[in-house]
C-alpha positions as a Markdown table, in Angstrom:
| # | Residue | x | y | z |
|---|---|---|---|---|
| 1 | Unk | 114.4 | -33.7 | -21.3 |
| 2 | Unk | 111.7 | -31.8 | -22.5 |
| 3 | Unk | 108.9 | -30.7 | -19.5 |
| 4 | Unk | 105.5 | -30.2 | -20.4 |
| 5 | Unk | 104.4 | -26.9 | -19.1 |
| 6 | Unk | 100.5 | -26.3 | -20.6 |
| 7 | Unk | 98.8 | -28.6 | -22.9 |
| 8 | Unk | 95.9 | -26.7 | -24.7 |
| 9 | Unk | 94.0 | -29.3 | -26.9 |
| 10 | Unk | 97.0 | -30.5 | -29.1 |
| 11 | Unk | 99.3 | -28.2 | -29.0 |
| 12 | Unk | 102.0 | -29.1 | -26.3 |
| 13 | Unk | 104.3 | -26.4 | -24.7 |
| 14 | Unk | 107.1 | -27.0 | -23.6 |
| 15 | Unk | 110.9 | -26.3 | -22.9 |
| 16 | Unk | 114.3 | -28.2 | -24.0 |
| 17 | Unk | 117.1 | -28.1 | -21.1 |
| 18 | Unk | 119.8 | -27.2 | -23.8 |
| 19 | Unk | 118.8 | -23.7 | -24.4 |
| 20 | Unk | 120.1 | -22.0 | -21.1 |
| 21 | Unk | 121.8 | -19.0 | -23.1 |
| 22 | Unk | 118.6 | -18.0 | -24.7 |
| 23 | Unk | 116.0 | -15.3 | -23.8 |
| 24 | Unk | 112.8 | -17.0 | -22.3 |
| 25 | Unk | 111.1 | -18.6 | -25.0 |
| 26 | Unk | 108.7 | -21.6 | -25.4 |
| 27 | Unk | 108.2 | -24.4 | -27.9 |
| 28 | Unk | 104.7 | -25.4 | -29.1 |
| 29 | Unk | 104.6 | -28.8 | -30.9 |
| 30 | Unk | 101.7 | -29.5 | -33.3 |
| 31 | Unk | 100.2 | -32.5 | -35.0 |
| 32 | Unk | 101.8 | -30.5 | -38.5 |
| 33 | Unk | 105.0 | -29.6 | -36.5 |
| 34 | Unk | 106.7 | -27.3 | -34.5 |
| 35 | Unk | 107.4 | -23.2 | -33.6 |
| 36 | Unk | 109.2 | -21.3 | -30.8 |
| 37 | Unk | 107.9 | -18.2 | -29.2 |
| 38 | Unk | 110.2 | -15.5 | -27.5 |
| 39 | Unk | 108.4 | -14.6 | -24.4 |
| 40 | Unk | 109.5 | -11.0 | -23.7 |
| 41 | Unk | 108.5 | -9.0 | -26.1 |
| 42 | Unk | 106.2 | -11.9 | -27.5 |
| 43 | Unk | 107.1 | -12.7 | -30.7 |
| 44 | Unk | 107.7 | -15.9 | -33.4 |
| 45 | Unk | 111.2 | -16.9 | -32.8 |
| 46 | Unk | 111.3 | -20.2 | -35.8 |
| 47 | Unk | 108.5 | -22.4 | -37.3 |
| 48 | Unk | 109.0 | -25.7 | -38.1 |
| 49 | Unk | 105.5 | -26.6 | -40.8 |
| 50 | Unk | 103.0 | -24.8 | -38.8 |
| 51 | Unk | 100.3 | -23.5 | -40.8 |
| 52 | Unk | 99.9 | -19.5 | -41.4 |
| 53 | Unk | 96.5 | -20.0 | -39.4 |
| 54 | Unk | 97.6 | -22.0 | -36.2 |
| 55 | Unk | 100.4 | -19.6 | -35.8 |
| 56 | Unk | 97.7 | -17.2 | -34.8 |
| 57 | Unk | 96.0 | -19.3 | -32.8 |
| 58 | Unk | 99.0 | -20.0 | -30.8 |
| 59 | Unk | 100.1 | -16.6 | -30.6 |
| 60 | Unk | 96.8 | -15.6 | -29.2 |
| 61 | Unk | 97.4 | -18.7 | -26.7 |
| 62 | Unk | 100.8 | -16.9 | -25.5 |
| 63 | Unk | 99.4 | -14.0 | -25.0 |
| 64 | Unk | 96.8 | -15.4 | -22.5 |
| 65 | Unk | 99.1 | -17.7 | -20.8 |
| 66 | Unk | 102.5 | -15.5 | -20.8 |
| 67 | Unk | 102.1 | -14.8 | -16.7 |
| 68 | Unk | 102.4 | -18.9 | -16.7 |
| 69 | Unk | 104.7 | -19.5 | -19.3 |
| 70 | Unk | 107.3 | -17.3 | -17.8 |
| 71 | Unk | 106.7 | -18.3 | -14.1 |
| 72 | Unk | 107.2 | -21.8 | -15.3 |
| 73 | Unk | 110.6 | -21.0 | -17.3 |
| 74 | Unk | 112.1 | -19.2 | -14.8 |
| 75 | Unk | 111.5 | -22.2 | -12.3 |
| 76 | Unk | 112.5 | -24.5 | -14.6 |
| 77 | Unk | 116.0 | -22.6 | -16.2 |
| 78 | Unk | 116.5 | -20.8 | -12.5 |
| 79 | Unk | 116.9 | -24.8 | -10.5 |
């Protein structure tokens, strides 16, 4: 299972249920792929054919959203 969390044109974040014995972290799937983010301190975890240019953009998205992106994985790894 794979919850949407935020949706922010086509970029689609979201969490895998496997992943309980990483730090928080979220997954941002592309049209060209996919990359990870570590939430605390923010930072690129893995990319997976995400441009150079879109990586910033979804860094800067983070970064903006990270009081919702971490509210939303602790609900969703603390249930």
């Amino acid at each position: 299972m794979s919850p949407t969390i935020l949706k922010i044109g086509s970029y689609r974040f979201h969490f895998y249920s496997d992943e309980l014995n990483e730090p928080p972290h979220i997954h941002i799937e592309t049209s060209d792929g996919e990359c990870k983010f570590w939430l605390n301190p923010i930072r690129l975890a893995r990319n997976r054919g995400v441009p150079q240019h879109e990586l910033r953009k979804i860094e800067k998205l983070v970064f903006e959203n990270i009081n919702l992106l971490m509210e939303k994985y602790n609900e969703y790894h603390n249930s």
